[in-house]
RODRENFI-186612 format. One line per field, with one value per residue (C-alpha): x, y, z; residue in three letters; residue number from 0. Coordinates in Angstrom, 1 decimal. Layout:
u: (X:...)
v: (Y:...)
w: (Z:...)
res: (ALA:...)
n: (NUM:...)
***
This chain:
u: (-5.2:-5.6:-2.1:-3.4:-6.2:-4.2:-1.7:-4.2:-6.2:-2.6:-3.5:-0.5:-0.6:-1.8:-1.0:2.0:3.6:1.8:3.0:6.7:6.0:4.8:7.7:10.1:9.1:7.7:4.3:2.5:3.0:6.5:6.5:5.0:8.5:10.9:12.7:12.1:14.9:14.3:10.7:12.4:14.7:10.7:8.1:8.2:9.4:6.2:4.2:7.1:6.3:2.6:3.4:5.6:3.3:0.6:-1.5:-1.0:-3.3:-6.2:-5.6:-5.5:-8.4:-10.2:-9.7:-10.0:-14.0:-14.7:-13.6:-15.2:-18.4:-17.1:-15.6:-12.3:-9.3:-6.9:-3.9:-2.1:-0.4:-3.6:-4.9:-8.3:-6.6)
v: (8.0:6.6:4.8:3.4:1.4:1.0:-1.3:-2.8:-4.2:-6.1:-10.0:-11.2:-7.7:-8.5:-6.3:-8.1:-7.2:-4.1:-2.4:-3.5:-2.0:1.1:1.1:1.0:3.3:5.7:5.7:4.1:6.7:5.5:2.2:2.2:4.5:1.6:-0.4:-4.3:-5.1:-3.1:-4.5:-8.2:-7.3:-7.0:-9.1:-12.2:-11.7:-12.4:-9.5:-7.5:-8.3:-7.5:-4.4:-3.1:-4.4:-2.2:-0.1:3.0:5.1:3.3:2.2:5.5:6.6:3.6:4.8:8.3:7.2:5.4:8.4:10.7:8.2:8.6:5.3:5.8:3.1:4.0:2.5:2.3:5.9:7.2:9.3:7.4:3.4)
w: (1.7:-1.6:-1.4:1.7:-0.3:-3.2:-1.1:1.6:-1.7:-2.8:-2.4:0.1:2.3:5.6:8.8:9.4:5.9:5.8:9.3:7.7:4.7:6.4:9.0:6.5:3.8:5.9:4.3:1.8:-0.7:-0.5:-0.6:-4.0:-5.0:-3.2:-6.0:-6.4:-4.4:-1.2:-1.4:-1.5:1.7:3.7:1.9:-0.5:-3.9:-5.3:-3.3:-4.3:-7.8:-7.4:-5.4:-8.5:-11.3:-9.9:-12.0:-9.7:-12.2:-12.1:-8.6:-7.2:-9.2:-8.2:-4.5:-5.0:-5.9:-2.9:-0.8:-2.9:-1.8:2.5:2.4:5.2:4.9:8.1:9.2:12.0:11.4:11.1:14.8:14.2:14.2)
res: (UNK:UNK:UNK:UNK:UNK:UNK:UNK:UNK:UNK:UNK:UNK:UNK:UNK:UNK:UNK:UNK:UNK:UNK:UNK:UNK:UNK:UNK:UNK:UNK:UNK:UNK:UNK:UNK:UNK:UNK:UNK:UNK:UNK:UNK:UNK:UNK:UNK:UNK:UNK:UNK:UNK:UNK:UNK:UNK:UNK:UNK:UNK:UNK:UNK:UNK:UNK:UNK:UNK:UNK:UNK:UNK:UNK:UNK:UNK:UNK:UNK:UNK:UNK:UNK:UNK:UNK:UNK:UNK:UNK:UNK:UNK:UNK:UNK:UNK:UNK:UNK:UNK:UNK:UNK:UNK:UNK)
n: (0:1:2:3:4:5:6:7:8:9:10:11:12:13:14:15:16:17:18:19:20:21:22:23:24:25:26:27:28:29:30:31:32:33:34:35:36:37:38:39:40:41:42:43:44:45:46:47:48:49:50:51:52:53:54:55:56:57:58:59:60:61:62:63:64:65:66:67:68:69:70:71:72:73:74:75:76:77:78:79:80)
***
């Protein structure tokens, strides 16, 4: 779940890009392992460039606290969307 925030929160990630993302990769998880140029082949290369130059460390820790707090971010792959 916390990959889920960490690339909801990316400025340019909508639902549209997201669900390709998603469709693509197979998860978020994943999508955060895709090189630069499989990124370019789906979204913009300047969301692919903010997708790579992520901080995944503090991103994921960042997330991790808010559902340590109960705070849920689904998406569509999620029973609950």
């Amino acid at each position: 779940m916390e990959y889920v925030f960490t690339l909801s929160s990316i400025q340019g990630i909508g639902v549209v890009y997201y669900k390709r993302l998603v469709s693509r990769f197979g998860t978020a998880r994943k999508v955060f392992e895709a090189s630069f140029q499989e990124l370019k082949e789906i979204v913009p290369e300047k969301i692919a460039t903010q997708i790579k130059s992520v901080n995944l460390e503090l991103s994921l820790k960042t997330a991790s606290a808010f559902i340590e707090k109960g705070i849920k971010c689904i998406d569509f792959t999620f029973k609950e969307y």
